[in-house]
C-alpha positions in Angstrom: -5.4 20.6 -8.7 -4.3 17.0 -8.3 -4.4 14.6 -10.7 -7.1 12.2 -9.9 -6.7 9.1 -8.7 -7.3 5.6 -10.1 -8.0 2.7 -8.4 -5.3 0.6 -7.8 -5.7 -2.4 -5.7 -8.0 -3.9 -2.4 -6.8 -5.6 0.5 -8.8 -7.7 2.7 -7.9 -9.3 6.2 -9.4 -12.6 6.9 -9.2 -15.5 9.1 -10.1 -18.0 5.8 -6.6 -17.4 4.2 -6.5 -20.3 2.3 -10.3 -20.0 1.4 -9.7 -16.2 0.2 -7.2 -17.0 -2.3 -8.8 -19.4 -3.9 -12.1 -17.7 -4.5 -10.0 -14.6 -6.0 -8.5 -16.8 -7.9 -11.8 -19.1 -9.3 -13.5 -15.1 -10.0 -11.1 -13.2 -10.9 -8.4 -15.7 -12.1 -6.0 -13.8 -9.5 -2.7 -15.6 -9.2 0.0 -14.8 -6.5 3.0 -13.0 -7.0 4.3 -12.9 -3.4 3.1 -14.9 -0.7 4.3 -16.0 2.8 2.5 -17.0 6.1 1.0 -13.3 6.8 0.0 -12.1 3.5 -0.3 -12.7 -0.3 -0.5 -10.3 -3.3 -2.2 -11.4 -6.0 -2.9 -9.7 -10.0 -5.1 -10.3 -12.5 -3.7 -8.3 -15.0 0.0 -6.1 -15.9 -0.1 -4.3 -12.4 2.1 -5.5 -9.9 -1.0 -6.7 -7.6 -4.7 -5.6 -7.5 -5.3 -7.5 -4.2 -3.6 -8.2 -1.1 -4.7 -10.4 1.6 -3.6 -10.6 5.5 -3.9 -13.4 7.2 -5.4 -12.7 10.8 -4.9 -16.2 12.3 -1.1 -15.5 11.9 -0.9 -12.0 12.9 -3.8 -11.6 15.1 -4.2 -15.3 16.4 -7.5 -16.3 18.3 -9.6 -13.0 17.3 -13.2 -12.2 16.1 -14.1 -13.7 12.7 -16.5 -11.4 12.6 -17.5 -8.3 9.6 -15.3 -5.7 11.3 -12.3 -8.3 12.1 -12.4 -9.3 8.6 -13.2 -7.8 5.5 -11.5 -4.2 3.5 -7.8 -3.4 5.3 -7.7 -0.4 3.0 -8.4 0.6 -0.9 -5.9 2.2 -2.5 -5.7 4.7 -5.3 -2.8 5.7 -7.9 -1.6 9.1 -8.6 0.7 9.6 -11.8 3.9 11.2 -10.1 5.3 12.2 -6.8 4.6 15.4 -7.5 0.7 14.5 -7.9 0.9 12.9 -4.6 3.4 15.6 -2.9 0.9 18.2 -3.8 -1.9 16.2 -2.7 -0.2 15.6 0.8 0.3 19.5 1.1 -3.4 20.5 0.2 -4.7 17.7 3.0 -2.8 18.9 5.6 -3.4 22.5 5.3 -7.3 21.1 5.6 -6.3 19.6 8.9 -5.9 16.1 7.2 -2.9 13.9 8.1 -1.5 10.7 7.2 -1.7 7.9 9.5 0.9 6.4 7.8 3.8 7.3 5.4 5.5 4.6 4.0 7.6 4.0 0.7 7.0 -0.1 0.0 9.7 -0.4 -2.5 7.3 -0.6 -5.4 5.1 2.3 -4.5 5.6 5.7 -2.5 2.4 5.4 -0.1 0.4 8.2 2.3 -2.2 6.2 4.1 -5.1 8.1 5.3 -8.4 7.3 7.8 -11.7 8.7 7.1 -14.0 9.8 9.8 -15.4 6.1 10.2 -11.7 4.8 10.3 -12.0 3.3 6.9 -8.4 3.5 5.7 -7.4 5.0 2.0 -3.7 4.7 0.4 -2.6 7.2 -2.4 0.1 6.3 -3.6 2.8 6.4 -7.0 4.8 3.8 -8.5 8.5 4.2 -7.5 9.8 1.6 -10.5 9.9 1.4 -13.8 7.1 -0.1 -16.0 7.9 -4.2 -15.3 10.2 -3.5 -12.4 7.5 -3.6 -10.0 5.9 -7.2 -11.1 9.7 -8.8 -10.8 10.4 -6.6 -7.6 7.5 -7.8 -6.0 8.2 -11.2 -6.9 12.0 -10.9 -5.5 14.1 -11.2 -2.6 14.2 -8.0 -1.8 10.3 -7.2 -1.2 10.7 -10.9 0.8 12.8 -9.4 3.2 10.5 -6.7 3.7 7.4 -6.6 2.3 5.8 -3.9 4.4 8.7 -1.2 3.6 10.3 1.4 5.2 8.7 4.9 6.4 9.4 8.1 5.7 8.8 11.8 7.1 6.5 13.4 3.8 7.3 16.8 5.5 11.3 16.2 4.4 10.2 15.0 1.1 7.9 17.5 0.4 10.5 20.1 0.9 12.7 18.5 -1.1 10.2 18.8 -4.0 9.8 22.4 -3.3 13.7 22.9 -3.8 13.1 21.1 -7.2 14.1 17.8 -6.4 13.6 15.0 -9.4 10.8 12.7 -9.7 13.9 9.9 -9.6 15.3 11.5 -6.3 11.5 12.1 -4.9 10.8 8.1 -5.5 14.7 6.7 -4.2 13.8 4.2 -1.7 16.6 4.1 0.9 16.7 1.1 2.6 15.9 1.0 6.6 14.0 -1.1 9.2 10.6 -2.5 8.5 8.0 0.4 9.1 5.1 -0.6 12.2 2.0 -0.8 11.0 -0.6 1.5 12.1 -3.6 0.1 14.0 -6.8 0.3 12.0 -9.5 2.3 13.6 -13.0 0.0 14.2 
């Protein structure tokens, strides 16, 4: 059985960018770690970011500001290990389930999944170090590409079957900035 899950972080689209980060920060006290013109990330607490927001008038300009333009993107979940999330991946696809989107961030290994109404779920593990992810986050590196890099979680899960490491498992190898998957409304 998998381990279960803990919630991890929300992230909302909105076409009140400005407006959204502060009222996250006046309720929850939420400060930003990363921001540019698209998107902030913004914590609370130790984890790297319990809230993301995407700014639609930058990368959807002129759209509906209406509740299905705006409002969840996706909730995401933590697993403990790669092997957690690895053997979570294999028992959802023998059900017929597939991720709409694999992707290792740099901070976190990440399987995206749609439910049946198209509301979008990430599992995913750290890939750092306890206090890497908050100065990674922070850093040039995740500024250069803060979306991340996918990955084919049928090669990777074979590799954990041959006994691969938890280090090896979570490597991110650099590449070019994965596409985002449309969201299903």
């Amino acid at each position: 059985m998998t381990a279960q899950p803990q919630l991890a972080h929300v992230v909302f689209q909105t076409r009140q960018f400005d407006a959204m980060l502060a009222w996250y920060d006046q309720v929850f006290g939420a400060k930003v770690v990363h921001q540019n013109p698209a998107m902030a990330f913004l914590s609370f607490d130790d984890e790297h970011h319990r809230f993301a927001v995407l700014n639609l008038e930058l990368v959807a300009p002129g759209g509906p500001g209406h509740r299905g333009a705006v409002g969840v993107n996706h909730i995401a979940y933590t697993l403990p290990s790669a092997a957690s999330l690895l053997t979570l991946y294999r028992r959802l696809k023998q059900a017929g389930v597939e991720p709409v989107w694999p992707v290792h961030h740099g901070l976190t290994l990440s399987l995206y999944y749609d439910d049946p109404d198209g509301n979008r779920l990430e599992f995913q593990v750290e890939a750092l170090p306890d206090g890497e992810a908050s100065r990674y986050i922070s850093g040039p590196e995740f500024a250069a590409n803060p979306v991340g890099v996918s990955f084919d979680p049928d090669a990777l899960l074979a590799r954990f079957e041959a006994g691969a490491s938890e280090a090896e498992l979570l490597a991110f190898v650099a590449g070019p900035m994965s596409p985002i998957p449309p969201l299903q409304h």
